[in-house]
Z-matrix of the N, CA and C atoms (Angstrom, degrees):
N
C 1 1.440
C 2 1.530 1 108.42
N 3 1.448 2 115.56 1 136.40
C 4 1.410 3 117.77 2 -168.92
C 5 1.881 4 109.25 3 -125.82
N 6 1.149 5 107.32 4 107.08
C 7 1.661 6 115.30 5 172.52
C 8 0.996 7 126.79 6 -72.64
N 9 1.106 8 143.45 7 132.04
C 10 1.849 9 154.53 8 -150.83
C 11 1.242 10 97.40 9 -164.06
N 12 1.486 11 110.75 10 147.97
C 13 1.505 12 132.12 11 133.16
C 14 1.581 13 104.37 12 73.18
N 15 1.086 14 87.26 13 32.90
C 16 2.100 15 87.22 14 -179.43
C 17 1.484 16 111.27 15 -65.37
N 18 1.459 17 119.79 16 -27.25
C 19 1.457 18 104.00 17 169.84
C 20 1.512 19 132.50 18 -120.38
N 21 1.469 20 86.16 19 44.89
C 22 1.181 21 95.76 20 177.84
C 23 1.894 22 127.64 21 -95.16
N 24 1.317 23 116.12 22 117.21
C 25 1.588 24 102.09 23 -163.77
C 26 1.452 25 117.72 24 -79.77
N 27 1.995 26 116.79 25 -19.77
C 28 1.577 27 99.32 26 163.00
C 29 1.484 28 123.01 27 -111.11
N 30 1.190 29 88.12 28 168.40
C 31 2.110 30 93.73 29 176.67
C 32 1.682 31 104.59 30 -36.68
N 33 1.345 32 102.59 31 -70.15
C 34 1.458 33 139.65 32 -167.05
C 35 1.662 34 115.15 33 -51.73
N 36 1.571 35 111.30 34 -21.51
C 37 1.259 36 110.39 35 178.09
C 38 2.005 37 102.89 36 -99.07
N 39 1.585 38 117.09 37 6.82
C 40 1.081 39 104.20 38 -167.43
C 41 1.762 40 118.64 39 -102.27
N 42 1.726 41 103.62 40 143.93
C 43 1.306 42 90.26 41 -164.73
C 44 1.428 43 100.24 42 -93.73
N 45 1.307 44 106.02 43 148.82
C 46 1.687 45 113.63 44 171.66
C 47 1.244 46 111.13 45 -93.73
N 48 1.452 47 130.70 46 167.78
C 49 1.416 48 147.26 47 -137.00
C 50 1.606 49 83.48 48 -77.44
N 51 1.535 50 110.05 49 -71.80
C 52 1.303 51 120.65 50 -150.39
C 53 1.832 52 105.58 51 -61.70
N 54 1.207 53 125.19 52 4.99
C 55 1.582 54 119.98 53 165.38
C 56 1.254 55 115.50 54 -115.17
N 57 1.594 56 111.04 55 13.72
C 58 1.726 57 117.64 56 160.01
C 59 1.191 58 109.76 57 -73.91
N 60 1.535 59 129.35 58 -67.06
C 61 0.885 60 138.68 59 177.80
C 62 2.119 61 122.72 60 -138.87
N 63 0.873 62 89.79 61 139.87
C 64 1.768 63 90.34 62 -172.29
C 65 1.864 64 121.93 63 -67.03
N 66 1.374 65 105.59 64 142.47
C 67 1.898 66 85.31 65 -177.66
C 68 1.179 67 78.92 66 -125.71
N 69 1.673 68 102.17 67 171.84
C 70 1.522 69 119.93 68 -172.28
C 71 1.670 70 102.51 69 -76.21
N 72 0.816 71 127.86 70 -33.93
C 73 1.379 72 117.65 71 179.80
C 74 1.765 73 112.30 72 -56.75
N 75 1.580 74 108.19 73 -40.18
C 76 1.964 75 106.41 74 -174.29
C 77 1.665 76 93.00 75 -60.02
N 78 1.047 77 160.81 76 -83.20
C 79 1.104 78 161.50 77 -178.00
C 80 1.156 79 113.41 78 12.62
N 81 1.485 80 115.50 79 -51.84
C 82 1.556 81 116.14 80 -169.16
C 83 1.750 82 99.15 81 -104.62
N 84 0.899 83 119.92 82 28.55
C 85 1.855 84 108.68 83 -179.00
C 86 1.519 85 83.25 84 -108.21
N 87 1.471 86 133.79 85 45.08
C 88 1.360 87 118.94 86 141.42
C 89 1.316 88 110.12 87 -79.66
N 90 1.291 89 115.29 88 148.19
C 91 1.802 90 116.73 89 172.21
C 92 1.378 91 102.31 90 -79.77
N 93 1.292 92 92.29 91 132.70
C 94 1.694 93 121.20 92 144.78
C 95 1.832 94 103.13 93 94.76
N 96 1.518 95 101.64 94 16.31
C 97 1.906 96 115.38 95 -169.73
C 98 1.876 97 74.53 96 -106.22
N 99 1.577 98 87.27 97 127.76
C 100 1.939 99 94.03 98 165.57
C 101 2.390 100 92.00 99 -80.12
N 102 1.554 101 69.12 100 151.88
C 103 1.792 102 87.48 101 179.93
C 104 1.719 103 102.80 102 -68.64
N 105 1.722 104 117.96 103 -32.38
C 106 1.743 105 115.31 104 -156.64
C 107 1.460 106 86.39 105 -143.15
N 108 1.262 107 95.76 106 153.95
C 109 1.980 108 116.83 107 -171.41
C 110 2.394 109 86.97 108 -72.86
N 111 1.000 110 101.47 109 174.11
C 112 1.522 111 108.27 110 165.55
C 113 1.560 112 103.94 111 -74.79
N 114 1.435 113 113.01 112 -54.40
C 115 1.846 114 104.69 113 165.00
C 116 1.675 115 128.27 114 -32.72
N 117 1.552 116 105.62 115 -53.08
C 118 1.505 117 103.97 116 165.42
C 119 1.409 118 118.01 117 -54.82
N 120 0.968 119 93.76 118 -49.55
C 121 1.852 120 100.95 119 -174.24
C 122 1.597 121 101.82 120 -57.33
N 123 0.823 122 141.89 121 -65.68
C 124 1.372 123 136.00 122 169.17
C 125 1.284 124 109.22 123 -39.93
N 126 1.101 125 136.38 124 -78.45
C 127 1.571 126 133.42 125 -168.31
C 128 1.587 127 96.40 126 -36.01
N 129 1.510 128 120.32 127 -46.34
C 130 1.274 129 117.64 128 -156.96
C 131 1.445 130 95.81 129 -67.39
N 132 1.217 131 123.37 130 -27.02
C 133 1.875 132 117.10 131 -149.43
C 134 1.673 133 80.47 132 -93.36
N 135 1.455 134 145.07 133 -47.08
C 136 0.926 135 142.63 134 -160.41
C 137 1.657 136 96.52 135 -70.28
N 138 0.783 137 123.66 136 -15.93
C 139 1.840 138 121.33 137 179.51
C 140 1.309 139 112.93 138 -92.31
N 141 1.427 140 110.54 139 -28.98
C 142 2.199 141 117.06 140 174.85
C 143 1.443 142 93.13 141 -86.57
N 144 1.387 143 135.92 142 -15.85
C 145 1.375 144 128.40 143 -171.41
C 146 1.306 145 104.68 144 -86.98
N 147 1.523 146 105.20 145 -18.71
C 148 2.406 147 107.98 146 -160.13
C 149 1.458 148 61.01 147 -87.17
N 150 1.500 149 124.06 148 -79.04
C 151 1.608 150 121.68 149 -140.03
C 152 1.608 151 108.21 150 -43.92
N 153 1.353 152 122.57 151 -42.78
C 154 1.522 153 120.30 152 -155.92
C 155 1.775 154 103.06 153 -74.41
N 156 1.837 155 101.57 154 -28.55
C 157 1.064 156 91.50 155 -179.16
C 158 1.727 157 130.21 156 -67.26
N 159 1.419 158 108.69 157 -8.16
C 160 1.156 159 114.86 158 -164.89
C 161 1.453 160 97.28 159 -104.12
């Protein structure tokens, strides 16, 4: 749990988490940008395919 802006008296002057500092996940919440190349995506499916097989 993360605390901010305790003295702040309007909505409008308050800063939210994600314009303190940036995480790797905000990056990709542009619309319509895939998160992984088709190469990742494969490597990834070939790694749930070794694991499931075992």
């Amino acid at each position: 749990m993360m605390l901010f802006n305790t003295n702040v008296d309007k909505r409008a002057n308050m800063i939210t988490p994600d314009k303190l500092f940036p995480l790797p996940q905000d990056v990709y919440l542009e619309r319509g940008k895939p998160k992984s190349t088709r190469e990742q995506y494969e490597k990834f499916l070939q790694k749930v395919n070794k694991i499931k097989k075992k």
